[in-house]
C-alpha positions as CSV (number, residue, x, y, z in Angstrom):
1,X,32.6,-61.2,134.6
2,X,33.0,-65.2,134.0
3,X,35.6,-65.7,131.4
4,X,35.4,-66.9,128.2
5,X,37.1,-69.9,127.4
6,X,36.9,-69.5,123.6
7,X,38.8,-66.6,124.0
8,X,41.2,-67.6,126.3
9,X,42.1,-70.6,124.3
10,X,42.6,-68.4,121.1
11,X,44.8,-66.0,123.0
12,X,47.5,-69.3,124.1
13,X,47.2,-69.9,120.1
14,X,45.0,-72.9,121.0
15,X,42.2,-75.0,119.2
16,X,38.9,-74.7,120.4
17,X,36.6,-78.1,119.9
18,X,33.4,-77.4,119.2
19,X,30.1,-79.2,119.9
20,X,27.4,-78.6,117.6
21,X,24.0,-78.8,119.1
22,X,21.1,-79.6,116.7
23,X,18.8,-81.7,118.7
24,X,16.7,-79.5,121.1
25,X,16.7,-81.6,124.0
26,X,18.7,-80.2,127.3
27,X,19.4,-83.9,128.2
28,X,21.3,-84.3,125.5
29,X,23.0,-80.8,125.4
30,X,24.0,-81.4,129.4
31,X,25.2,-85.3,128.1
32,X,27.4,-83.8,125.1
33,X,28.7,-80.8,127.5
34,X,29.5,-83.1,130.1
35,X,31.7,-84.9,127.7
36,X,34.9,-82.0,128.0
37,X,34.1,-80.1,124.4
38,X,35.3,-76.1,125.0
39,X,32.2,-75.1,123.7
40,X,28.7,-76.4,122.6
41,X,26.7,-74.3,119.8
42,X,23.4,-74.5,120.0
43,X,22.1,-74.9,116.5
44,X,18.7,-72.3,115.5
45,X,19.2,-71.9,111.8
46,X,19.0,-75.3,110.8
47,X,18.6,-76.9,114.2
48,X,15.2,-78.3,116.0
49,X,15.9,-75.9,118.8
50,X,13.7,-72.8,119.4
51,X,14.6,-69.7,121.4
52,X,12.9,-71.0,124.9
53,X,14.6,-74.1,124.1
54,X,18.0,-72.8,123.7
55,X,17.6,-70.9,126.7
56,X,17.4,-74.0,128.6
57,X,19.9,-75.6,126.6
58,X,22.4,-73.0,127.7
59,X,21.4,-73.6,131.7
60,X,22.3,-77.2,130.8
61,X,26.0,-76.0,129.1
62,X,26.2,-74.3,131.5
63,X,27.0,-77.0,134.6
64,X,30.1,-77.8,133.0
65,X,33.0,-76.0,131.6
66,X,31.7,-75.8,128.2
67,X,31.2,-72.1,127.1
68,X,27.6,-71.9,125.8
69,X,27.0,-70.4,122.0
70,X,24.6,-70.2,119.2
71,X,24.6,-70.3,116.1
72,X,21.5,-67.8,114.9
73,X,18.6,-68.2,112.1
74,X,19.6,-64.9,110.7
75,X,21.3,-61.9,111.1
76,X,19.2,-60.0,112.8
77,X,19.0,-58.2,116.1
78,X,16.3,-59.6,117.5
79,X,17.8,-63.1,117.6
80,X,21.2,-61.8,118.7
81,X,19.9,-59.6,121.4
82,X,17.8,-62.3,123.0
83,X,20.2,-65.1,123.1
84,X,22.7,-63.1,124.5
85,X,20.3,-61.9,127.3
86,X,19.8,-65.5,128.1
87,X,23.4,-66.1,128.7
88,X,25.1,-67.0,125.1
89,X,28.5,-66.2,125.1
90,X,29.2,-66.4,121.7
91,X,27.3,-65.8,118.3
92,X,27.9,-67.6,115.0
93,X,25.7,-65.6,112.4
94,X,25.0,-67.1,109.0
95,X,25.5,-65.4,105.2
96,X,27.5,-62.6,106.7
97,X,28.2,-61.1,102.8
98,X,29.0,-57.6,103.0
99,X,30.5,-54.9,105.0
100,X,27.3,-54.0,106.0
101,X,26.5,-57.2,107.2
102,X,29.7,-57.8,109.4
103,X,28.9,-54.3,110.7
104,X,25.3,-54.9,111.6
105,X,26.5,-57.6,113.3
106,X,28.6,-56.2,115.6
107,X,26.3,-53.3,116.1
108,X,23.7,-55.4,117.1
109,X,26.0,-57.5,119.1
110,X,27.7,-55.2,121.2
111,X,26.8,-52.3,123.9
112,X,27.5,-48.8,123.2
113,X,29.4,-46.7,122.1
114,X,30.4,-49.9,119.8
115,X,27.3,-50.9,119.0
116,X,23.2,-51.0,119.8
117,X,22.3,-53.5,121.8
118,X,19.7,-53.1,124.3
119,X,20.3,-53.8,127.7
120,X,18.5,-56.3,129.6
121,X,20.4,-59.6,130.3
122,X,18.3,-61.2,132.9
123,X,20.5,-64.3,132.6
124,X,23.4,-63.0,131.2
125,X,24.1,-61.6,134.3
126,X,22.8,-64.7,136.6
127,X,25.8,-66.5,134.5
128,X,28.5,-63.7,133.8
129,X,28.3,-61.9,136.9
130,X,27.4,-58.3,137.9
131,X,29.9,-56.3,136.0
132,X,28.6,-57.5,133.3
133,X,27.1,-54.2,131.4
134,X,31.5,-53.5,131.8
135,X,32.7,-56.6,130.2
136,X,30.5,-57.7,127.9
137,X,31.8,-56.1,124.8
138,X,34.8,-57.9,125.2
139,X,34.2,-61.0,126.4
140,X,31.5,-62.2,124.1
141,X,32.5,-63.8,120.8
142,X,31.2,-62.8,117.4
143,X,31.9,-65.2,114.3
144,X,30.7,-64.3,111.1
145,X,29.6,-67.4,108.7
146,X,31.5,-67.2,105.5
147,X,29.4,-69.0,103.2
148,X,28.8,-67.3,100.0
149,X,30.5,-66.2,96.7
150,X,29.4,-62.9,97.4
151,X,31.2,-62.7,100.9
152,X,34.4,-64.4,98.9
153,X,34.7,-61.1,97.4
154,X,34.0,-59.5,100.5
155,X,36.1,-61.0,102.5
156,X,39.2,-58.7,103.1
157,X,36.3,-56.1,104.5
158,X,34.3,-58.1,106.5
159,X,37.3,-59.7,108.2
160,X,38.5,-56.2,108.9
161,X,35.2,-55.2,110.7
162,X,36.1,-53.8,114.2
163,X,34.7,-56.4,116.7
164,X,34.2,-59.0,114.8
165,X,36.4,-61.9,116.4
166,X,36.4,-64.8,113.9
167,X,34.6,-66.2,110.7
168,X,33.5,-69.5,110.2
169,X,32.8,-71.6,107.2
170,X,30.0,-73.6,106.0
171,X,31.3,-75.8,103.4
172,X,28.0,-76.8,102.1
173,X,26.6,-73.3,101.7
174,X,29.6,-72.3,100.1
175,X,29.7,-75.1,97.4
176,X,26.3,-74.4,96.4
177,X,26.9,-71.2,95.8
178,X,30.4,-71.5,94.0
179,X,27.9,-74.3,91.7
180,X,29.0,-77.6,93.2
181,X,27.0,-80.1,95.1
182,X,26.6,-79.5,99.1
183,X,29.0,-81.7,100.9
184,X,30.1,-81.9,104.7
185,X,34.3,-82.9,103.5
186,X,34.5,-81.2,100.0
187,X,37.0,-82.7,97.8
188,X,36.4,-79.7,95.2
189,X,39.6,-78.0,94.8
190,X,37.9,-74.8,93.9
191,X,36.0,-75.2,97.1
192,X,38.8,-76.4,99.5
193,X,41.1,-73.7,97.7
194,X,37.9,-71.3,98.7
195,X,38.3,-72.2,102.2
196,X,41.9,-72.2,102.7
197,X,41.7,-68.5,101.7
198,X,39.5,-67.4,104.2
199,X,41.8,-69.2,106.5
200,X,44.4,-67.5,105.4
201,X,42.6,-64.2,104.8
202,X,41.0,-64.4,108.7
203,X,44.8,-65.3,110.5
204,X,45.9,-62.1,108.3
205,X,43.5,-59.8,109.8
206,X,44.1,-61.4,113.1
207,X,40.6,-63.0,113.5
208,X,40.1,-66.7,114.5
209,X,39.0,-69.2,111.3
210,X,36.5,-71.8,111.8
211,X,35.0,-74.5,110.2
212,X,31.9,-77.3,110.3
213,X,33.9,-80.7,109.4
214,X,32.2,-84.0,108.3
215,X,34.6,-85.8,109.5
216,X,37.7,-85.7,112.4
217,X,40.1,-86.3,109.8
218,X,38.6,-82.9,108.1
219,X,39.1,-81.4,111.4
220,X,42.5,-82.5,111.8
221,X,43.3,-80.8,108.5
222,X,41.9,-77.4,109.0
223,X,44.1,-77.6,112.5
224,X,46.9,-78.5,110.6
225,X,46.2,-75.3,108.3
226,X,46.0,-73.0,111.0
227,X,42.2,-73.3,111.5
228,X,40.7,-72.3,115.5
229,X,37.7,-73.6,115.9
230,X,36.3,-76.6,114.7
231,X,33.1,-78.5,114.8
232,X,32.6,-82.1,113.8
233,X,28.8,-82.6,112.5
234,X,26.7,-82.4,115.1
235,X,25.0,-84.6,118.2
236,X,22.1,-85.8,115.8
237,X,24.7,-87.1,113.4
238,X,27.2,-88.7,115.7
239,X,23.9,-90.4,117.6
240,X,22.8,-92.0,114.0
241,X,26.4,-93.1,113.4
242,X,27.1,-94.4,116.7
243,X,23.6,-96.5,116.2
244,X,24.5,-97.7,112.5
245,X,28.1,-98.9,114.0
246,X,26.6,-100.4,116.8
247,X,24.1,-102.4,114.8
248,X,26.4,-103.3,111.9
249,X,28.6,-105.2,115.4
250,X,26.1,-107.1,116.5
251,X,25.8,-110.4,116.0
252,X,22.6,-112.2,114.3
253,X,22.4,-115.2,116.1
């Protein structure tokens, strides 16, 4: 079966850099892909993408070395089992808050006797080969979106789910519900003490830790802290920014 670069790079004790895919357009998921990112998540929560489109967003990933991943609208196994027949390598599933949820999750994630899925991989085997029935358990990536106060006090648990192979945070999500305003670099020290925990919490349990930064210098933090995978805003964002820079430089006359 192909490898999985993700995993790889967490097994040297490396840093994946993550692309974050929220425009559904496969011209701009081949462009960003192109660029040298380790993986590219294709956005369906809060994303413009649908499921057709992410399937063609995935072929586009998928010319370069860029390991193609999603992050679902739920957690549900509909939406997990049909993005990982169309060749996702990796799942990212938001408000994972209990046991049960981190369970689910892998149930619905993973062939038996570990889990439920349903076989049928049309183009997950076009793009991870024949054995792939064999290998697929452990060469797909699960992360489970920490996000909640609820899944704070859940986390020791959820982290120690068998087959779950990381957690990531969504800093907005979880400021809103600690009672603080959304923001993509919180400043909050009850949120960024929030989210060095599960840092801390996930390396403990031997999981991966990732985070969606505002900012490099955010990312460059996390690193610093021991985080794995990191995402700086997403394609739509950097496009806007790289316009308002661009037009702020040019001259008027």
């Amino acid at each position: 079966m192909r490898a999985n670069k993700v995993k790889e790079i967490w097994a040297a004790g490396g840093v994946v850099r993550n692309a974050w895919l929220a425009l559904d357009c496969t011209m701009s998921a081949e462009g960003v892909a192109s660029v040298g990112w380790d993986s590219c998540t294709v956005d369906l929560q809060h994303g413009f993408a649908d499921e057709r489109t992410a399937r063609q967003m995935f072929q586009a990933v998928s010319r370069y070395d860029a390991v193609p991943m999603a992050r679902v609208a739920w957690n549900d196994p509909a939406k997990h089992m049909r993005l990982l027949d169309d060749g996702c390598y990796g799942i990212i599933a938001p408000m994972v808050n209990t046991p049960e949820d981190a369970a689910n999750f892998v149930k619905w994630t993973k062939y038996p006797p570990l889990g439920e899925r349903s076989f049928g991989p049309q183009r997950g085997l076009l793009y991870g080969g024949a054995d792939y029935a064999a290998e697929a358990n452990g060469a797909l990536v699960n992360m489970a979106m920490i996000e909640t106060r609820e899944a704070l006090g859940n986390l020791e648990a959820i982290c120690k789910t068998d087959g779950i192979d990381g957690v990531y945070v969504g800093p907005s999500d979880l400021a809103l519900s600690l009672g603080h305003p959304p923001n993509g670099t919180p400043t909050i020290p009850e949120v960024v003490d929030a989210i060095a925990e599960i840092g801390r919490r996930a390396r403990d349990c031997g999981l991966a830790a990732g985070i969606h930064c505002g900012s490099v210098e955010m990312a460059n933090q996390w690193i610093a802290q021991g985080f794995q995978f990191v995402t700086v805003y997403t394609d739509f964002v950097a496009m806007m920014n790289k316009m308002k820079e661009n037009l702020a430089e040019l001259a008027t006359r």
